[in-house]
C-alpha positions as CSV (number, residue, x, y, z in Angstrom):
1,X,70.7,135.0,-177.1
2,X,68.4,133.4,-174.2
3,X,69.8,130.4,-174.6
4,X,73.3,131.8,-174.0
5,X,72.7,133.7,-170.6
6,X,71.1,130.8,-169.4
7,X,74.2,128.5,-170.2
8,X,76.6,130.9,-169.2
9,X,74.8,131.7,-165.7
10,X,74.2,127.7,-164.8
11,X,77.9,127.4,-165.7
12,X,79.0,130.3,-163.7
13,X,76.3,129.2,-160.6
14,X,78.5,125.9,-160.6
15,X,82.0,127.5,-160.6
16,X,84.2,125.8,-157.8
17,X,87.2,127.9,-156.2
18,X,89.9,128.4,-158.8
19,X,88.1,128.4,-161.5
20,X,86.5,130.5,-163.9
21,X,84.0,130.9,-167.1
22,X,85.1,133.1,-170.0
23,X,82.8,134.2,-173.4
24,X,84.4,134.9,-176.1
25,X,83.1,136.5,-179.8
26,X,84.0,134.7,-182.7
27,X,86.9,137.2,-183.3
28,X,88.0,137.0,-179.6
29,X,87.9,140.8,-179.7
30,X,85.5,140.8,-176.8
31,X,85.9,138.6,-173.9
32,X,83.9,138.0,-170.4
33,X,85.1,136.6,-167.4
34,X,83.2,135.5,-164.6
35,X,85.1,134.5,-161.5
36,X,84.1,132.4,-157.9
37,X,84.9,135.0,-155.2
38,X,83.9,132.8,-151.6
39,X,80.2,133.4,-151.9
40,X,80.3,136.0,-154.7
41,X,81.4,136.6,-158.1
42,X,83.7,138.8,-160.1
43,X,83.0,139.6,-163.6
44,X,85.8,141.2,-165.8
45,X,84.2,142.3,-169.2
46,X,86.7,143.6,-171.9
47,X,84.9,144.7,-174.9
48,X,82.9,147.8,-175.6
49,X,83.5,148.6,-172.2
50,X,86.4,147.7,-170.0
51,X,85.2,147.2,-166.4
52,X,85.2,144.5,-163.6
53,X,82.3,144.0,-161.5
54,X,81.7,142.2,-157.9
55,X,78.4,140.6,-157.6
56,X,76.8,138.4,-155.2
57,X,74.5,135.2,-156.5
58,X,71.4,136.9,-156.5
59,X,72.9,139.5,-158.9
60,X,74.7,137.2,-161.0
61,X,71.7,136.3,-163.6
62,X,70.6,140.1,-164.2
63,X,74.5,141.1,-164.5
64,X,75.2,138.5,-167.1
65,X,72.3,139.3,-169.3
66,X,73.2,143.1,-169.6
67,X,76.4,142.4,-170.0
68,X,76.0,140.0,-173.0
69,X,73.3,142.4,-174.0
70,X,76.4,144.6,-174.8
71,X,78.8,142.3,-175.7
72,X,77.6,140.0,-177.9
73,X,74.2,142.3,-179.1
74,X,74.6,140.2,-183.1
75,X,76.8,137.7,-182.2
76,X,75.9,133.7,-183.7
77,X,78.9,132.3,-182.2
78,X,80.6,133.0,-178.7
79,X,83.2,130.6,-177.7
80,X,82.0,129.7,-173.8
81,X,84.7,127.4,-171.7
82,X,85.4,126.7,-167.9
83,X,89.2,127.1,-167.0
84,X,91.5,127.4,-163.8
85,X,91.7,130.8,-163.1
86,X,95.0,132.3,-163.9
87,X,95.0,134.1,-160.2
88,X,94.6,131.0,-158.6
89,X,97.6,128.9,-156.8
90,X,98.6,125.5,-158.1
């Protein structure tokens, strides 16, 4: 799963305003959201656990890993896109 916290963290470094990355599990019974917040992030994890997180950039590599740690401990397939966040105008 190495190779998935790095993608989803250099995906989530590049976020712009308005938009967002979300992981999802095969099933889409488990989803994370990671979201631009001016110089932080906010990271809305609805799985196992049902919590939402603000973290600035230095935080943002060490949060992700736990989190899919959790999330996705056996999973072969997570389904990883960039959107427009649904909280954003326009």
């Amino acid at each position: 799963m190495k190779s998935l916290e790095r993608t989803a963290y250099n995906l989530a470094a590049k976020l712009g305003p308005g938009q967002e990355l979300s992981m999802k599990s095969f099933k889409k019974d488990r989803v994370v959201t990671v979201s631009r917040l001016g110089s932080g992030y906010s990271i809305k994890e609805a799985g196992f656990i049902k919590e939402e997180y603000s973290v600035n950039a230095e935080e943002l590599k060490k949060k992700i890993g736990s989190i899919i740690d959790i999330e996705f401990p056996r999973s072969h397939e997570v389904l990883v896109s960039v959107s427009r966040s649904k909280e954003s105008p326009g």
